[in-house]
C-alpha positions as CSV (number, residue, x, y, z in Angstrom):
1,X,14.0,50.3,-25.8
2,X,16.6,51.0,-23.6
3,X,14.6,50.2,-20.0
4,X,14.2,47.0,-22.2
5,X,17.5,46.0,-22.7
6,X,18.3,46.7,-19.1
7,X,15.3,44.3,-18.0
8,X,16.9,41.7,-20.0
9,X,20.2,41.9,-18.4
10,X,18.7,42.2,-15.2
11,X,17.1,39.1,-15.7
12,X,20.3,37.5,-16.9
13,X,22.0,38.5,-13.9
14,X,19.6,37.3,-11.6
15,X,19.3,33.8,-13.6
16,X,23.2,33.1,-13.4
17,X,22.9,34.3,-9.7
18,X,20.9,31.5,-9.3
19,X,22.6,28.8,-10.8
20,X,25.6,30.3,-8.9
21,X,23.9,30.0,-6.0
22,X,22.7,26.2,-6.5
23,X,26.2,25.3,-7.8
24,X,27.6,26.6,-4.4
25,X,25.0,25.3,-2.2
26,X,25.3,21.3,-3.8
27,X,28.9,21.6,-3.0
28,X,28.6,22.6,0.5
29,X,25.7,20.0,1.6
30,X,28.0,17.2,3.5
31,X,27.5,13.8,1.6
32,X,26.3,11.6,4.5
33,X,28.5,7.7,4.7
34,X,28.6,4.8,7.1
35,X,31.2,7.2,9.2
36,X,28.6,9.4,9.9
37,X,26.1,6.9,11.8
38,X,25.9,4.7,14.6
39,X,27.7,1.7,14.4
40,X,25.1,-1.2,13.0
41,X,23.6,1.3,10.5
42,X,21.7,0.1,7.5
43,X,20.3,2.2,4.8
44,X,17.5,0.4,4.7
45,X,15.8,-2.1,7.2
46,X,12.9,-4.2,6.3
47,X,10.5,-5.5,9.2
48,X,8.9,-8.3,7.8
49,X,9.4,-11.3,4.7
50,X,6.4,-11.8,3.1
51,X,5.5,-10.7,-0.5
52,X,5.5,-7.5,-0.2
53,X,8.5,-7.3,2.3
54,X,10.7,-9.2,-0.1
55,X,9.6,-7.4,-2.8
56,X,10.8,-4.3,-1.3
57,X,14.0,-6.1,-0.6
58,X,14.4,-7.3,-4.4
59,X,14.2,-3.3,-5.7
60,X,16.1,-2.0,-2.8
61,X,19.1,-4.4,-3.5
62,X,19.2,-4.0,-6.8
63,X,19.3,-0.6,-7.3
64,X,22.0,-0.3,-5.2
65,X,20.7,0.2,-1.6
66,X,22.2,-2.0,1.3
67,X,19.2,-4.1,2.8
68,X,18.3,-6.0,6.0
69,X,15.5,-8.0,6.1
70,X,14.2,-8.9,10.1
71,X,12.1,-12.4,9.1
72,X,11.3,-12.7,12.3
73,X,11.5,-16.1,14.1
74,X,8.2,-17.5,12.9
75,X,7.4,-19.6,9.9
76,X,8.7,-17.0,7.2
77,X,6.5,-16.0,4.3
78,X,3.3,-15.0,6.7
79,X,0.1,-16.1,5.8
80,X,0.8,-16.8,2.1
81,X,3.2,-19.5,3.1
82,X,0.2,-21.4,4.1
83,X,-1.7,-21.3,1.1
84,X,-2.0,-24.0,-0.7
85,X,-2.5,-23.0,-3.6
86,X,-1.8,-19.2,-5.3
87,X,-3.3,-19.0,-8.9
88,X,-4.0,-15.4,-9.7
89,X,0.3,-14.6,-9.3
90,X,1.2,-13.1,-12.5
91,X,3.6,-15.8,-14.0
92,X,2.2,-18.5,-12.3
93,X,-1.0,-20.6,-13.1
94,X,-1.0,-22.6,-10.2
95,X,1.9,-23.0,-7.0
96,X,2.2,-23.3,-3.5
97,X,2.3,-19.8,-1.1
98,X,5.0,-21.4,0.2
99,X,7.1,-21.9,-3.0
100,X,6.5,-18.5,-4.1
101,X,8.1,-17.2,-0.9
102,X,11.3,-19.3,-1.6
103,X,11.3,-18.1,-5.3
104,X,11.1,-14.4,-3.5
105,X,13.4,-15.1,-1.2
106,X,16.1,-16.2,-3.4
107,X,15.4,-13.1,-5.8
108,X,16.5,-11.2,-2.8
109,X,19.1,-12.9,-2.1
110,X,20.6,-13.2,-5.4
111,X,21.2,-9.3,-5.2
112,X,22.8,-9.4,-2.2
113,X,19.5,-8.8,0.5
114,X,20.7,-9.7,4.2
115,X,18.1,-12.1,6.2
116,X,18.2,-12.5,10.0
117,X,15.7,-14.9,11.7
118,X,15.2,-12.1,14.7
119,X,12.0,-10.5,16.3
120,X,11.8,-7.0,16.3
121,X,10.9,-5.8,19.6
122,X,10.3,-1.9,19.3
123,X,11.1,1.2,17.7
124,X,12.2,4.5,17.8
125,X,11.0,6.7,15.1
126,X,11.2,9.8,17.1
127,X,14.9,10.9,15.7
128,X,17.2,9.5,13.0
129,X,18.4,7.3,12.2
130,X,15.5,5.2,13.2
131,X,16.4,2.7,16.2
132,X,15.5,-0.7,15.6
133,X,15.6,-3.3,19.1
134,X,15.4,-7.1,18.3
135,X,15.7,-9.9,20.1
136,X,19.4,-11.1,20.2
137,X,20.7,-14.3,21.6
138,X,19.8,-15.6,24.6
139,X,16.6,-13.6,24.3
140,X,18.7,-10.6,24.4
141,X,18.1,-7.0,23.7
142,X,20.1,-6.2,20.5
143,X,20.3,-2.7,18.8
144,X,20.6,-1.7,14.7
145,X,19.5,1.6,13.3
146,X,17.6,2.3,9.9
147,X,17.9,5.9,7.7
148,X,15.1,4.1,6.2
149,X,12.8,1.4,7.2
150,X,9.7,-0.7,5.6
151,X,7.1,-2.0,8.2
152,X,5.7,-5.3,6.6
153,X,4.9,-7.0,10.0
154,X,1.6,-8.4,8.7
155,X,-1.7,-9.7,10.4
156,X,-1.9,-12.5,12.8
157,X,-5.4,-14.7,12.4
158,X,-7.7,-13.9,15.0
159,X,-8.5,-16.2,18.2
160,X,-12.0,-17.2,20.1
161,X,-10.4,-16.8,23.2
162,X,-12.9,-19.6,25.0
163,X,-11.9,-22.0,27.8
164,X,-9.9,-24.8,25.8
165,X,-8.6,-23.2,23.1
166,X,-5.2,-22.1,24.7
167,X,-5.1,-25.5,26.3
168,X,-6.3,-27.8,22.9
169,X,-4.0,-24.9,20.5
170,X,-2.0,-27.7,18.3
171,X,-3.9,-30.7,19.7
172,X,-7.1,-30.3,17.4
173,X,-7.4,-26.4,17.8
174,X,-5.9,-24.8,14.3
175,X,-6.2,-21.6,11.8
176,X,-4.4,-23.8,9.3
177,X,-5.5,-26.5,7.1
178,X,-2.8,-27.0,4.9
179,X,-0.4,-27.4,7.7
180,X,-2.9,-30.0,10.2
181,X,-5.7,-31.2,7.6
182,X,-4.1,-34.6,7.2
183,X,-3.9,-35.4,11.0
184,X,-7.9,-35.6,11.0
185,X,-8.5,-38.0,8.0
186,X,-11.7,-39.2,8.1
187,X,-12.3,-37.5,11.1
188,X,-15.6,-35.0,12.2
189,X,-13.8,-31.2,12.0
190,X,-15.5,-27.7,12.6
191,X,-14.8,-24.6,10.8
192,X,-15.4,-21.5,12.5
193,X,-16.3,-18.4,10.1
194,X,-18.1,-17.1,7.0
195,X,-16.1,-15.4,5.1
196,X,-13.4,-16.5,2.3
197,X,-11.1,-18.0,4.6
198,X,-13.1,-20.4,5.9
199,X,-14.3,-21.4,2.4
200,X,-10.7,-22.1,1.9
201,X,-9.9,-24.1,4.8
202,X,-13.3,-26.6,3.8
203,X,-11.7,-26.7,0.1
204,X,-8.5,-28.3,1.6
205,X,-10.1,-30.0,4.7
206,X,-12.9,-31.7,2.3
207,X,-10.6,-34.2,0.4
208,X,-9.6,-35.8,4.2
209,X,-12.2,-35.1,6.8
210,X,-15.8,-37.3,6.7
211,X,-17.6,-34.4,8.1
212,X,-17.2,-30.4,8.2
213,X,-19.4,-28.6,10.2
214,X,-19.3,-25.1,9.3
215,X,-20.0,-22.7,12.3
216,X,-21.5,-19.3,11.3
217,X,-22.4,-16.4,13.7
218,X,-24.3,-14.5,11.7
219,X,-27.9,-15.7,9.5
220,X,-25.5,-15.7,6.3
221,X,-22.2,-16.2,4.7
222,X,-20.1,-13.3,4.0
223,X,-18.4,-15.4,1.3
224,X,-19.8,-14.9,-2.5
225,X,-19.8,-16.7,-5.5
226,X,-18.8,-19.9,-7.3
227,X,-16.8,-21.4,-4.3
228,X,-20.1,-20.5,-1.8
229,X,-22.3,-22.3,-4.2
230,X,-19.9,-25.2,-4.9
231,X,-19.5,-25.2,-0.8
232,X,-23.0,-25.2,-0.4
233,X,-23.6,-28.5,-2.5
234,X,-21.0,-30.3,-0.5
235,X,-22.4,-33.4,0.9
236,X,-19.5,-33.5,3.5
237,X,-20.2,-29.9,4.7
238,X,-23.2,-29.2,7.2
239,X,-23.8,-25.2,7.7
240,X,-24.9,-24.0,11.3
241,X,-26.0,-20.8,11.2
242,X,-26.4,-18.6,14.2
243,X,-23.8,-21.0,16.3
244,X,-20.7,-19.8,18.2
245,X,-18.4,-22.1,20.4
246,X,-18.3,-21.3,24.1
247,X,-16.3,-24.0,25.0
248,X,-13.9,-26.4,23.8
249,X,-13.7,-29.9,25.3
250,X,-10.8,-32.5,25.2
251,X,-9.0,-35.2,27.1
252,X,-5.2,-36.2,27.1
253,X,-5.0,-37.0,23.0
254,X,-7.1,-33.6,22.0
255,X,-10.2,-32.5,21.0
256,X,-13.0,-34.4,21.4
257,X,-16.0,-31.8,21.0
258,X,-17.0,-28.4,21.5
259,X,-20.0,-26.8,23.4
260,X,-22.1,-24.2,21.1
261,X,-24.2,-21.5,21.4
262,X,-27.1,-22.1,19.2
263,X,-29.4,-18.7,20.2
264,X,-32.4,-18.1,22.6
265,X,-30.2,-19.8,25.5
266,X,-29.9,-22.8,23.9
267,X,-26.5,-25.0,23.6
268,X,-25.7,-28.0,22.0
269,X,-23.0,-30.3,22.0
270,X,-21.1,-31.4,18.9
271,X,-18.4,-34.0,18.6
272,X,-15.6,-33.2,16.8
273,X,-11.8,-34.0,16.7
274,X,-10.6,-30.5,15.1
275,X,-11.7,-26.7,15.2
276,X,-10.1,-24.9,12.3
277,X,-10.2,-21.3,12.9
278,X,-10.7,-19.0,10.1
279,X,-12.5,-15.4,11.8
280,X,-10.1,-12.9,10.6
281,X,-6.7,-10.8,11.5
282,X,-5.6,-8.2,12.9
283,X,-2.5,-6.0,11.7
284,X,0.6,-6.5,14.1
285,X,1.3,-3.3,14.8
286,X,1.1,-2.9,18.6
287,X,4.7,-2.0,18.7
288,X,3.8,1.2,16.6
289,X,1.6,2.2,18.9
290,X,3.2,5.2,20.4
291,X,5.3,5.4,17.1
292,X,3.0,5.9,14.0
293,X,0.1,7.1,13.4
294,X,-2.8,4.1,13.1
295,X,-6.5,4.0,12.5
296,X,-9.2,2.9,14.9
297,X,-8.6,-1.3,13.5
298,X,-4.8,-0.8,14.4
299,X,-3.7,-0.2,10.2
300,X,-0.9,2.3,9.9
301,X,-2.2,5.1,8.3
302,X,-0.8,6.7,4.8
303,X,-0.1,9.9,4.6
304,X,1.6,9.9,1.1
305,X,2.2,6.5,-1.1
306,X,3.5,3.9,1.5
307,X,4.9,6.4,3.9
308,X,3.8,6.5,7.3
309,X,2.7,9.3,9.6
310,X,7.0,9.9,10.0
311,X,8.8,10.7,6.8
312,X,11.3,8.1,5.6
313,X,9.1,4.8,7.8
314,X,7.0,3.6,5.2
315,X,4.4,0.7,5.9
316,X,3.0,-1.9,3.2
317,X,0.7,-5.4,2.6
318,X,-2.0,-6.5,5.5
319,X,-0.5,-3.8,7.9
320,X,-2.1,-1.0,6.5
321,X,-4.1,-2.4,3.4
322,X,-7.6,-3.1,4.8
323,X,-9.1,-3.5,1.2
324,X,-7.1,-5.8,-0.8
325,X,-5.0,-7.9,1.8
326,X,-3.9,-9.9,-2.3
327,X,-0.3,-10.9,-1.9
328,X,0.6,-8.9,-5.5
329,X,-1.2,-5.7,-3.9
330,X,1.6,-6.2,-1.2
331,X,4.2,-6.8,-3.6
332,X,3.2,-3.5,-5.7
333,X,3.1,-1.5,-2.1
334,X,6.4,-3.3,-1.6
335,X,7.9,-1.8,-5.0
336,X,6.3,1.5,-4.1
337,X,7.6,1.7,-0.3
338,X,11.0,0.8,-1.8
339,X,11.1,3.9,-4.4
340,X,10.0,6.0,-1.8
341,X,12.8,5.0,0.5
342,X,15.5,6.2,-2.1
343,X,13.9,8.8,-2.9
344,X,13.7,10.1,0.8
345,X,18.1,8.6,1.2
346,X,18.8,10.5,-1.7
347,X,17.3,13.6,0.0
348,X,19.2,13.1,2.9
349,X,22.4,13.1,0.5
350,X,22.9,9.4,1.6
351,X,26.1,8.0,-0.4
352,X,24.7,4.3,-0.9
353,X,27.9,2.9,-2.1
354,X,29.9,3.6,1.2
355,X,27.9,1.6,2.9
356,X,29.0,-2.4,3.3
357,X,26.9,-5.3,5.5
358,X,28.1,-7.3,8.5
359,X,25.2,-9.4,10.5
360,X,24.5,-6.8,13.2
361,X,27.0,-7.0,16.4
362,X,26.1,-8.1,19.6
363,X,27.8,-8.2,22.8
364,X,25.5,-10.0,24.5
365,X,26.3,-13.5,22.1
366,X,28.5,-15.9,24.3
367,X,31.8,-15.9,22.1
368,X,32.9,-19.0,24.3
369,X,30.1,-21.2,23.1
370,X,30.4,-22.9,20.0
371,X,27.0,-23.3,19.0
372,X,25.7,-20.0,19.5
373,X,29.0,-18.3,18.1
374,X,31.4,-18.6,15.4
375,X,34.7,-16.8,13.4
376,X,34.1,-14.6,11.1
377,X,33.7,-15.8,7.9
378,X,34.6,-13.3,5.3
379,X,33.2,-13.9,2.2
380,X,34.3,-12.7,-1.7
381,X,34.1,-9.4,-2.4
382,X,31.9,-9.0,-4.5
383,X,29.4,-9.9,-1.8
384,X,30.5,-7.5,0.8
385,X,28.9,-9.6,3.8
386,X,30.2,-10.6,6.9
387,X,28.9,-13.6,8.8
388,X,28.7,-13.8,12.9
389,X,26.3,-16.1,13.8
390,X,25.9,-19.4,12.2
391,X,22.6,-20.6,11.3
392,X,20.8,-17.3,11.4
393,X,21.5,-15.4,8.4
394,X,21.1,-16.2,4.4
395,X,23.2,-14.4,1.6
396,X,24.4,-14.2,-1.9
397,X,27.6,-16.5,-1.2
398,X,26.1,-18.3,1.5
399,X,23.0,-20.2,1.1
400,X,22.8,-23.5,1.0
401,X,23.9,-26.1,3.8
402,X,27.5,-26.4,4.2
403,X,29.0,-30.3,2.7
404,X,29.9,-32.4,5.4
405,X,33.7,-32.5,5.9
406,X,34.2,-35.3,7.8
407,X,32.3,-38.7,7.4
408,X,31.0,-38.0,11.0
409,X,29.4,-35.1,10.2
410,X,27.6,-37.0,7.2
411,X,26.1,-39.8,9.4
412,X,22.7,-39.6,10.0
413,X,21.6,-37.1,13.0
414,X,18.2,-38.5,14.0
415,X,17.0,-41.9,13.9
416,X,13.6,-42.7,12.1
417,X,10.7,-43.9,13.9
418,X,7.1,-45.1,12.0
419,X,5.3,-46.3,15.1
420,X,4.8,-46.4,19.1
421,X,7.2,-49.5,19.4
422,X,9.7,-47.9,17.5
423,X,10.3,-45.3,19.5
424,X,9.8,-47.0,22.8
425,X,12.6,-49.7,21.8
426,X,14.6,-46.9,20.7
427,X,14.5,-45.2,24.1
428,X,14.9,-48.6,26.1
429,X,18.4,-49.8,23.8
430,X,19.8,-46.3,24.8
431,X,18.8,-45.6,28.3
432,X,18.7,-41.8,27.1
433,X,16.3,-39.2,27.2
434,X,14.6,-38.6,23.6
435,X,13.4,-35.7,21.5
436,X,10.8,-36.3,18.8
437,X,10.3,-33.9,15.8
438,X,6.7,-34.8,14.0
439,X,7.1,-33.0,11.1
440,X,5.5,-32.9,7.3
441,X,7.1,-33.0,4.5
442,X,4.5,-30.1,2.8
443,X,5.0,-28.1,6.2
444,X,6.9,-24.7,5.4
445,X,7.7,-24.0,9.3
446,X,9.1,-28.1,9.6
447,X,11.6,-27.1,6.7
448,X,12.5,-24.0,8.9
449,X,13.0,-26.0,11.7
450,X,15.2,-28.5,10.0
451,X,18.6,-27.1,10.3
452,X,18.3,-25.8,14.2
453,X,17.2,-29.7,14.7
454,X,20.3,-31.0,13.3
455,X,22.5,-28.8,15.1
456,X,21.3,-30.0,18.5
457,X,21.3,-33.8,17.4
458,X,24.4,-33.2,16.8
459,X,25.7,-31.0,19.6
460,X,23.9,-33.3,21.9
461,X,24.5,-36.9,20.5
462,X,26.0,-38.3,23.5
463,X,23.3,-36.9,26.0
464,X,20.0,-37.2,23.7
465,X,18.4,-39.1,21.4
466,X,16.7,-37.3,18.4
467,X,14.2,-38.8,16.5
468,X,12.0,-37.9,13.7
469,X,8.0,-39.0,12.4
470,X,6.8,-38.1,8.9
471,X,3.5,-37.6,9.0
472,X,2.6,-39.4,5.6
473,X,3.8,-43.1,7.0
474,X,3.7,-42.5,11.1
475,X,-0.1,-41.8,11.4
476,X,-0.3,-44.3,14.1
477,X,2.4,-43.0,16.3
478,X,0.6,-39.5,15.9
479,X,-2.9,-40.6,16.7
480,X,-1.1,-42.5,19.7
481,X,0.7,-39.3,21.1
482,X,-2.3,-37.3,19.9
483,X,0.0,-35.2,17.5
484,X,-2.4,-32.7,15.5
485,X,-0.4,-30.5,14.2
486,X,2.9,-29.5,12.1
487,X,5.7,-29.2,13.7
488,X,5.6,-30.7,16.9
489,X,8.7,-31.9,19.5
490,X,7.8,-34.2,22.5
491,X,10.4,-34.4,24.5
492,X,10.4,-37.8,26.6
493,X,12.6,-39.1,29.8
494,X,14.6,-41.6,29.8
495,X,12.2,-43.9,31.0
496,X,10.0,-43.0,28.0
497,X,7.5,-40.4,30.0
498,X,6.7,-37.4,28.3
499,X,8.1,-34.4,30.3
500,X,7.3,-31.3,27.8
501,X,5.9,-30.7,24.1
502,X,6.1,-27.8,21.8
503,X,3.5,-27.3,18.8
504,X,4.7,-25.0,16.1
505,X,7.9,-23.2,15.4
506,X,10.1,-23.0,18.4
507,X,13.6,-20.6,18.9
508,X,17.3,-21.9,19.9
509,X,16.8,-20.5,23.4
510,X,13.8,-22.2,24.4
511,X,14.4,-25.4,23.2
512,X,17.3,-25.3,25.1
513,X,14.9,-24.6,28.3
514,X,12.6,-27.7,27.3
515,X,16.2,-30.0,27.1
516,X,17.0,-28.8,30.3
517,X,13.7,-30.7,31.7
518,X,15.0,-33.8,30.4
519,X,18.6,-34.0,31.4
């Protein structure tokens, strides 16, 4: 009985020796703040904004965590901006990829998420904090560090890589219908694929093209079910099986056919205005390489939820999902990736609260120029956000367009122009050089291009014209300049010659270059 009662307090003792012990140890681990990092140190850094990106953002800011979200310079949203039409989102019965990436975007924001139109460049996962290198201005090398960072980089859509496409890319050469489809109206087009995505691009292209040819490698499509057999009774749609493009052929205005490989040696020649590409992606994860573990296909591999091969890097959506690629799976890997981040900052004792946001410092950004720099503009405090440069960054206080404040900053920028004669009149009255933005009004990247367009109308209104073409009433100036595809600038001398053209989304520095061959 006794050696009993002794156990008993023996255990006692060694029980409040324990909690003795964890009491003194949680009192001596150092509670980690902003002092005790790099300058330009984020708790959490987000590579990426589409679904599942923002997603992450959304928990991460709301539950407290400080969060900057690297959109890249591209047209934001990835390839779910450039769906037309999302109907299995919960919530939603039927919108636009690209509106459900503003509604995201603005959920974000509205807690407080930090967005900066950069590129990251590479990646140091080796020690922490994690270093983070994106491009800064003037193309630029500019440093931030993460004590936790998301990888939603995404896939980019696969190419042919045949003589012509580099050349005809924009001019009749696409990979997305809902941007170009309406610059081929009844027009011949070829879709090259067999799986989903191609059935998606002949869904939107069939309403506005006379013919589709669809071009299959294999003996059959990969694509099943209703839409296949719906496709497949299409009177517009003509299915070559067995058929692979070898070359693409074109004169000054675009496309005007391609050169196939038919099997046994045998080629044919079809003519067509368009080649829509739909053959697959690849996760963008080449900057990784030497950073995180990835498979054989270039997916970052899980080791344990989202997280990566390194502990507190976790990776989520078309980057390492190579089952689902559905924009809520990367959305519930985005929620996931985000609890595991503050799970992994609370382990590190990380005090969230100390930390505040400013848009990352760089000394490479001209202070003297006033378009590429501005003051300061300290915001209220409940926002905590500083703003450097102008233009490049959304937040909580600071999202829409500033109000004009002077009647000339409310005139119009850029003149309107509907047809050829137009815009030569326009060029002959001014005796300047001219830039022309050929935009649609359902093109996500145009709407992203809008306010970097207005700035340099603006900063160049003595020097340049700008001038702007919708597509939906300037069809004729389009089919004249061979415009077939969303956004595009031509940028013409003063004599009305055109000296350079950009298709697609375009940064501040090199459109800069492409002014500089006009003045």
């Amino acid at each position: 009985m006794n050696i009993f009662v002794i156990l008993i307090f023996l255990g006692l003792g060694a029980f409040v020796s324990v909690l003795a012990f964890k009491k003194f140890y949680k009192s001596s681990v150092q509670v980690l703040g902003a002092k005790d990092f790099p300058k330009n140190t984020y708790p959490c850094v987000v590579v990426g904004g589409g679904a599942g990106g923002l997603t992450s953002a959304i928990y991460l800011t709301q539950l407290g965590c400080k969060t900057l979200v690297l959109r890249g310079q591209g047209a934001p949203g990835g390839a779910l901006a450039k769906t037309n039409s999302v109907q299995n989102w919960p919530g939603e019965i039927n919108i636009t990829g690209a509106s459900l990436i503003e509604k995201l975007n603005e959920h974000a924001l509205s807690f407080g998420a930090l967005m900066l139109n950069r590129d990251a460049v590479s990646f140091n996962f080796k020690s922490w904090p994690f270093e983070i290198t994106f491009t800064g201005e003037n193309k630029t090398s500019q440093k931030i560090y993460a004590l936790s960072c998301i990888v939603a980089t995404g896939a980019s859509a696969n190419r042919l890589d045949v003589p012509g496409e580099s050349e005809y890319w924009g001019r009749g050469v696409t990979n997305c219908a809902i941007c170009d489809a309406p610059m081929f109206k009844n027009q011949e087009v070829a879709v090259v694929g067999g799986g989903d995505a191609a059935v998606t691009e002949i869904e939107l292209l069939s309403p506005v093209v006379s013919k589709i040819y669809l071009l299959v490698r294999g003996k059959q499509l990969r694509a099943k079910g209703s839409r296949v057999e719906k496709l497949l009774k299409n009177p517009k749609v003509e299915v070559m099986y067995s058929s692979s493009i070898k070359e693409i052929l074109g004169d000054a205005l675009g496309v005007h056919s391609v050169k196939l490989d038919v099997g046994d040696g045998q080629e044919k020649s079809l003519p067509v205005s368009g080649v829509f590409l739909a053959i697959g992606s690849r996760p963008n994860t080449k900057m990784f390489e030497n950073q995180l573990q990835l498979n054989a296909n270039g997916s970052v591999v899980l080791h344990n939820g989202q997280q990566s091969s390194v502990k507190g890097v976790y990776a989520i959506g078309d980057v390492s999902d190579e089952k689902y690629r559905q924009a809520i799976t990367a959305a519930g890997s985005g929620c996931a990736a985000a609890l595991q981040a503050l799970e992994f900052l609370a382990e590190k004792n990380v005090n969230l609260t100390d930390f505040s946001f400013v848009v990352p410092e760089s000394t490479s950004v001209d202070q003297s120029s006033e378009s590429k720099a501005k003051p300061k503009k300290n915001l209220t405090a409940e926002s905590e956000i500083v703003f450097e440069l102008d233009g490049e960054v959304d937040g909580r206080e600071c999202r829409e367009k500033a109000v004009p404040e002077s009647e000339e900053d409310s005139q119009e920028l850029a003149f309107t122009v509907e047809n050829l004669a137009q815009l030569k009149q326009l060029i002959e009255q001014k005796s300047l050089p001219l830039v022309l933005d050929c935009y649609a009004t359902w093109c996500m990247p145009c709407k992203m291009m809008q306010p970097m367009f207005e700035e340099f109308a603006q900063q160049y209104k003595d020097k340049v014209i700008f001038a702007k073409a919708n597509a939906d009433v300037a069809e004729s100036l389009f089919k004249n300049l061979g415009v077939r595809g969303v956004p595009t600038f031509v940028f013409f001398d003063k004599s009305g010659n055109e000296a350079t053209r950009v298709v697609g989304q375009i940064d501040e520095d090199d459109f800069i270059e492409h002014l500089k061959k006009i003045l």
